[in-house]
GULUM-411700 format. One record per residue (C-alpha): residue number from 1; x, y, z. Coordinates in Angstrom, 3 decimals, always signed. Layout:
N
- NUM,X,Y,Z .
...
This chain:
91
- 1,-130.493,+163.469,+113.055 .
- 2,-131.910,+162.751,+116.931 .
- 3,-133.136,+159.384,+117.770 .
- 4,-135.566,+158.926,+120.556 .
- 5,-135.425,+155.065,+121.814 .
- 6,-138.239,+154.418,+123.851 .
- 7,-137.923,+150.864,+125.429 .
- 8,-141.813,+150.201,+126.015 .
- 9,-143.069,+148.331,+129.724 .
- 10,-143.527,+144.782,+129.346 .
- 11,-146.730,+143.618,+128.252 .
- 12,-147.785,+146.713,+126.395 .
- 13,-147.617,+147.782,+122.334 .
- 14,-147.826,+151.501,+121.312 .
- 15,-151.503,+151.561,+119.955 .
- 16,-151.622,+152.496,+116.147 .
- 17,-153.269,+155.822,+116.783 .
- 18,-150.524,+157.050,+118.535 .
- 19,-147.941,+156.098,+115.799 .
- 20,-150.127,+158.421,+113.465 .
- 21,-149.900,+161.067,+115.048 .
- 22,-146.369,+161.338,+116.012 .
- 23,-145.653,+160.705,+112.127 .
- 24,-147.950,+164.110,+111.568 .
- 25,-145.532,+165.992,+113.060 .
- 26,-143.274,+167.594,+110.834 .
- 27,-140.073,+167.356,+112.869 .
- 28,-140.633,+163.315,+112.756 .
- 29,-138.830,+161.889,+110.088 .
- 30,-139.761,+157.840,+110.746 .
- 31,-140.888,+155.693,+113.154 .
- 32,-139.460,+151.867,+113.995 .
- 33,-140.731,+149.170,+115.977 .
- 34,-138.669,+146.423,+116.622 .
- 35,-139.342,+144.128,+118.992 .
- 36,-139.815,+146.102,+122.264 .
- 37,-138.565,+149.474,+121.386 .
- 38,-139.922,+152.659,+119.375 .
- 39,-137.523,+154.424,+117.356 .
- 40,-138.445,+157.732,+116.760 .
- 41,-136.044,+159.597,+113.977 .
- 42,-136.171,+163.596,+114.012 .
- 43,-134.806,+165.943,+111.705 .
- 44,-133.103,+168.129,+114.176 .
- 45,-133.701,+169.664,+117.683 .
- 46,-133.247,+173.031,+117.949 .
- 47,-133.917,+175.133,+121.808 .
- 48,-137.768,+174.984,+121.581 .
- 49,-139.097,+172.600,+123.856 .
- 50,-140.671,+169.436,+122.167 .
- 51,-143.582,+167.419,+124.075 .
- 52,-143.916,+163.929,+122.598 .
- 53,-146.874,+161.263,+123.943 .
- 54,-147.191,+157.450,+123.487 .
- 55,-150.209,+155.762,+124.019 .
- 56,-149.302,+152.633,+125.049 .
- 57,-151.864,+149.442,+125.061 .
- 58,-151.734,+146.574,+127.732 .
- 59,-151.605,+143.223,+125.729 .
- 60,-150.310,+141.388,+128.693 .
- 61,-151.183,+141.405,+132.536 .
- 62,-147.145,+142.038,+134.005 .
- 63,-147.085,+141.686,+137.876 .
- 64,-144.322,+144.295,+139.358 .
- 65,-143.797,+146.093,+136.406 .
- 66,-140.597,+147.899,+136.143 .
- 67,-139.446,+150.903,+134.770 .
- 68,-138.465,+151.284,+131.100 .
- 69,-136.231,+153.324,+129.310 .
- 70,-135.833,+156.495,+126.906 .
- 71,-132.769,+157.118,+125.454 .
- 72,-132.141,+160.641,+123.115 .
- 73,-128.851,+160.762,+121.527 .
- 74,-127.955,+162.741,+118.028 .
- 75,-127.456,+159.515,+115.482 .
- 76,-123.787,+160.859,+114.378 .
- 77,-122.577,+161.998,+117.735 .
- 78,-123.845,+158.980,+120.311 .
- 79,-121.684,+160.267,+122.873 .
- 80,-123.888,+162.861,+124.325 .
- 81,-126.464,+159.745,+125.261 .
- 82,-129.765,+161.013,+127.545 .
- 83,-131.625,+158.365,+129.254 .
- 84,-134.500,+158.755,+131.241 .
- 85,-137.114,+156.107,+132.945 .
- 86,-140.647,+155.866,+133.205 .
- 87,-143.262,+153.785,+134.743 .
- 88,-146.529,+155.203,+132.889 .
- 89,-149.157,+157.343,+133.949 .
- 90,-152.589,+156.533,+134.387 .
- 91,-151.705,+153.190,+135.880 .
C-alpha cells in the first residue's frame, strides 16, 4: 500500500468536492483528514504515471505563506520516503 501525505498551507481545507473525486478513482483505497494533513491510501503504484489534484479552500487570510509538504512512501517499506513542497497555484 502507498500513502500520499499531503500537509495542506495554513489557512486552507481541501473542499469536499475534491475529496469525491479522488475517492472515484479506483486506485484510491481511503482518504484521512486529520488535523492539517490528507492521507491518501492507494492500492499499489505500478510505472504509469498518476496525476492527482486537490482543491484546496482558503478559510483563513495567512500573511507569508510558506510552503507545505507531500510525502509518498509505500506503508510497509517507509524507508524509500519522497517529499516534495508546494506553494499552490492560482495564488
Amino acid at each position: 500500500m502507498v500513502i500520499i501525505e499531503v500537509s495542506l498551507l495554513s489557512g486552507f481545507i481541501m473542499t469536499s468536492r475534491s475529496r469525491m473525486l479522488l475517492e472515484n478513482r479506483t486506485i484510491v483505497k481511503k482518504i484521512e483528514v486529520k488535523a492539517n494533513v490528507v492521507y491518501i491510501y492507494l492500492e499499489k503504484l505500478n510505472d504509469e504515471s498518476q496525476t492527482f489534484t486537490l482543491q484546496l479552500e482558503q478559510v483563513i487570510q495567512v500573511k507569508n505563506l510558506k510552503p507545505a509538504s507531500i510525502k509518498i512512501y509505500d506503508y510497509y517499506q517507509p524507508g524509500g520516503l519522497q517529499i516534495s513542497y508546494y506553494l499552490g497555484v492560482g495564488f
